[in-house]
N, C-alpha and C positions, 0 to 999 in steps of 0.2 A: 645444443646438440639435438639433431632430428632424436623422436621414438623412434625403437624398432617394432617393425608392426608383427605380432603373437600368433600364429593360426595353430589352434587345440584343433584335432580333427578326431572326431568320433567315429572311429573303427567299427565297433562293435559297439552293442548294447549287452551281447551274453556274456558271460563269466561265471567259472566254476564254482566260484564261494559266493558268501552272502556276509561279507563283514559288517558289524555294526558300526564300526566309523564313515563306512562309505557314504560319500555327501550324494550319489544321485538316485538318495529315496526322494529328495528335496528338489530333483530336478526336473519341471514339467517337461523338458526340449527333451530329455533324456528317456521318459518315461515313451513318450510317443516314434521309437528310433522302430525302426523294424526290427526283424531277428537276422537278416543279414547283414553282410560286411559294407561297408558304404562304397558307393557306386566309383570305381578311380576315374573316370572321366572326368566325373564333377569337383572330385578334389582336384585333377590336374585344374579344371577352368576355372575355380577358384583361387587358385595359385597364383596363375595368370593375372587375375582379377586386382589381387589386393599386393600381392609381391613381398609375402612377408620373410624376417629374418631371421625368423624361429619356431620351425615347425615341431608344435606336441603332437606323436601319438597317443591318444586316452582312451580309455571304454569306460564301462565293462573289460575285458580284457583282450588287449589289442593283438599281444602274440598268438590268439588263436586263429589269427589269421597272414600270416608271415607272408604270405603271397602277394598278397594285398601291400604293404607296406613297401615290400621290395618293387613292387609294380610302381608305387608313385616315386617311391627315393631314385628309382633306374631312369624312369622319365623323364625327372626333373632336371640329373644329374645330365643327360644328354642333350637339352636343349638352353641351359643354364651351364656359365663357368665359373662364376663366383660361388665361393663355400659359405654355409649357411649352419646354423645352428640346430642339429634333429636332434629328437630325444623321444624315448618313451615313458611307461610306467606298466610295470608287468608285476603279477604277484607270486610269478617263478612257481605256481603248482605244477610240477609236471612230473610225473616219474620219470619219464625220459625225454631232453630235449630234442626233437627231428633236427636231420641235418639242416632242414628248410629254417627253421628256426635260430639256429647257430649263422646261417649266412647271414639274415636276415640284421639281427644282433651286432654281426663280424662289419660286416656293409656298413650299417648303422654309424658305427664308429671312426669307421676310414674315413667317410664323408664327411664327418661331422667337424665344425670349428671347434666345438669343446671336449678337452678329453674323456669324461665322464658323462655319458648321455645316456645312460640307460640309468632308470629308478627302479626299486622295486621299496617292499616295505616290511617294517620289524615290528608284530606288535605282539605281546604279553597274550593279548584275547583271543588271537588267532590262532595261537598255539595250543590254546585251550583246547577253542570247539571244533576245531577240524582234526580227526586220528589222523597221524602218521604226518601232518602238514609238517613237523619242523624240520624233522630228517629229510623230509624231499627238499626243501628251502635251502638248508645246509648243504645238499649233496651239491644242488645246479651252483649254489655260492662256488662252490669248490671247484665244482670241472668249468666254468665259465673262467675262473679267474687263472686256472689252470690255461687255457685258451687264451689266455692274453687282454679279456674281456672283460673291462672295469664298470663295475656296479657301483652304484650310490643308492645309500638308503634312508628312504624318510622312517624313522621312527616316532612310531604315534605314542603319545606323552599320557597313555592312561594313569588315571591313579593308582592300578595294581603297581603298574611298573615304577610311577614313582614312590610309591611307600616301598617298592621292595627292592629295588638297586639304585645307587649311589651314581650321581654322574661320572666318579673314576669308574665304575664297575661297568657300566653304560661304553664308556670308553672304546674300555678292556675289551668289553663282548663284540662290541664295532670292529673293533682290530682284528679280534680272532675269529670273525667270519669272514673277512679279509673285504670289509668296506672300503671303497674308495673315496668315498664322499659321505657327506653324516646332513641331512635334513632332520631340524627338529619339526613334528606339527601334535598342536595339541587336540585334546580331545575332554570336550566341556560336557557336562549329561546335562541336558535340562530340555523339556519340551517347553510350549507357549505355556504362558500362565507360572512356570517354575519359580519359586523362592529364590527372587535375585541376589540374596544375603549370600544363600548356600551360593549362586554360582558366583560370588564374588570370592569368595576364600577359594573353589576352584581355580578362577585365574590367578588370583597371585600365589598360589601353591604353585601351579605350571608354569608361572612367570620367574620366580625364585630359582625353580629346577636349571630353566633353559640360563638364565645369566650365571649359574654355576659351570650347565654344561661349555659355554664362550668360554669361561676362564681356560678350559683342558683342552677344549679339542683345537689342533692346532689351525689358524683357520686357511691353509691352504686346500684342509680337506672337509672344510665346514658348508656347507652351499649357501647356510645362512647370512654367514660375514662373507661370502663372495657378491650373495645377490642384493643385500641389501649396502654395502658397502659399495658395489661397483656403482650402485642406483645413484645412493648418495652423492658420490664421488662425480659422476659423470650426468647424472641428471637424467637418467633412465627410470621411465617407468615403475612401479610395482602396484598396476591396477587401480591405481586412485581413479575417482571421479573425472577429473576435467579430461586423464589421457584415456580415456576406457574407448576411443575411438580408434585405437592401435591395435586391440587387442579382441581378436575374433573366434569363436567355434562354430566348426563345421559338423551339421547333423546329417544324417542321410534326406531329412526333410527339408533343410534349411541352414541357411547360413545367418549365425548372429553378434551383437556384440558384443563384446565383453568375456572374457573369461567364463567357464560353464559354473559357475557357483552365484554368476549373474542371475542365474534361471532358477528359480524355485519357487518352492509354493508357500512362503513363508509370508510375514505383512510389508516383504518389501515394499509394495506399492503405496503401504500408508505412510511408511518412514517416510519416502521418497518425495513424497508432497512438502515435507516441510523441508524449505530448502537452508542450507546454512552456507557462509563463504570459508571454505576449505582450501587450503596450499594442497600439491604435489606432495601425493604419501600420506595424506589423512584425506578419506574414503568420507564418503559423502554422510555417512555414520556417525561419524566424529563426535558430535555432540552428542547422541543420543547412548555408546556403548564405551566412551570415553576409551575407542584406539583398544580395548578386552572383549570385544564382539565375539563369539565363539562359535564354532562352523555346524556343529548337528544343530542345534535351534536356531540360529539366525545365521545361513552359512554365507558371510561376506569376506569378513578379513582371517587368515590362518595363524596372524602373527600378532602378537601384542605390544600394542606402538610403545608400551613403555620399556618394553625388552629391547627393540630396534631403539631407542634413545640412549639407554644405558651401553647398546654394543657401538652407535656410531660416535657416542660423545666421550663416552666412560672408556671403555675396551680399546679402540682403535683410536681416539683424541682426532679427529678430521682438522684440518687446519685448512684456512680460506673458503671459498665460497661455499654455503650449505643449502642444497636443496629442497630437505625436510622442513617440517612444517615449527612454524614459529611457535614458541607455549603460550596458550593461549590465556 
């Protein structure tokens, strides 16, 4: 089965917060973006160019420019009649959503092959350090899904959050902000030179968490066992090495390969010299982060291959042909 081929497109570089999980401190392409919205000419001819089957919207943050977004989705829609996969990622600060934004969102969705295409996110720190940030999150959860307008949410796997709620509680709070999809992504502390020891008991604390949270969440509404399971299953993509030619971002400067967590100013270049032979689904990393590579210091892979083993082998039992990588 053909890849589908991925286009991230970099709306925006500005955005009203300053989260500490955000991976594009780490991202040179990201850091050199203008301050404005990116050009829609060039995403239309880009579009054109590579014909891909699932357009991200990304930033910084993409809804603050609704226009923009409706501008490429209306174009495409017009000159294109096969449906295709959109989606965003918004961090829902807003005290009040414009209507431009609600079409934008509304549009989004009609178009879209998957029912759930808009992301936003839940984490413990954000609620912290921004006043008044939860109740506005909660409120757009509320009148959005009031609207008819299904949200998914990645929740980031800090340690506050996991020493202080239970994956049933995790659940619970998913439910009753009325999530329609559940992404886990973890979040590892460590700069270059950090005590690999300490950030080894990090991942398998976060890796424990996340195969407790597969037992509960049911996985129609998990995006995890959808996406790495449909991978699995069909032999799609998740960013490895050999397919990273499927999968593209668009800057207002350039267009490049790979997924935007490709781009940083990390030693990827020195890993990357030492080459090793890698299957489909184990990242060119492999050997060096053993599949627990963690995204603020080395941002390559979000998911820890031995979580994705335990959910396709353990959790879901896959029967006949398997695309993942063989133990090595």
């Amino acid at each position: 089965m053909a890849s589908p081929k991925i286009l991230y497109i970099v709306i925006t570089k500005n955005c009203m917060l300053s989260c500490p999980f955000c991976f594009n401190r780490f991202v040179d392409s990201f850091s050199k973006c203008s301050p404005n919205p990116i050009d829609v000419d060039l995403v239309m001819s880009t579009i054109d160019k590579i014909h891909p089957e699932i357009i991200n919207f990304i930033g910084g943050e993409p809804l603050l420019y609704p226009e923009t977004m409706l501008d490429i989705m209306k174009r495409y829609t017009e000159s294109n009649k096969n449906k295709i996969f959109w989606c965003l990622s918004t961090n829902l600060f807003y005290k009040e959503l414009s209507d431009k934004q609600i079409e934008c969102l509304q549009y989004m969705q009609d178009i879209s092959l998957e029912e759930v295409t808009i992301g936003t996110s839940y984490s413990t720190d954000r609620f912290k350090d921004v006043k008044g940030y939860k109740e506005i999150f909660l409120n757009n959860m509320n009148r959005l899904d009031d609207l008819g307008i299904r949200i998914g949410v990645t929740v980031t796997l800090t340690e506050d959050l996991i020493d202080s709620t239970t994956p049933e509680e995790l659940y619970k709070k998913m439910i009753s902000i009325k999530a329609k999809a559940i992404n886990l992504e973890r979040e590892i502390h460590g700069e270059e030179g950090a005590d690999n020891k300490e950030l080894i008991k990090q991942y398998e604390k976060s890796d424990e968490y996340m195969k407790e949270c597969f037992k509960i969440i049911p996985q129609d509404m998990n995006y995890q066992y959808k996406r790495f399971y449909e991978a699995a299953y069909y032999g799609v993509p998740v960013f490895c090495n050999d397919c990273s030619s499927s999968v593209f971002t668009l800057y207002d400067h350039g267009l490049f390969s790979g997924c935007p967590l490709n781009n940083h100013k990390s030693n990827k270049d020195a890993l990357a010299n030492k080459k090793s032979e890698c299957g489909c689904y184990t990242c060119q990393y492999y050997f060096f982060c053993k599949g627990d590579c963690e995204c603020n210091r080395q941002p390559i892979c979000s998911f820890p291959k031995k979580t994705m083993d335990y959910m396709l082998h353990v959790a879901l039992k896959i029967k006949g042909p398997r695309y993942i990588y063989d133990e090595q």
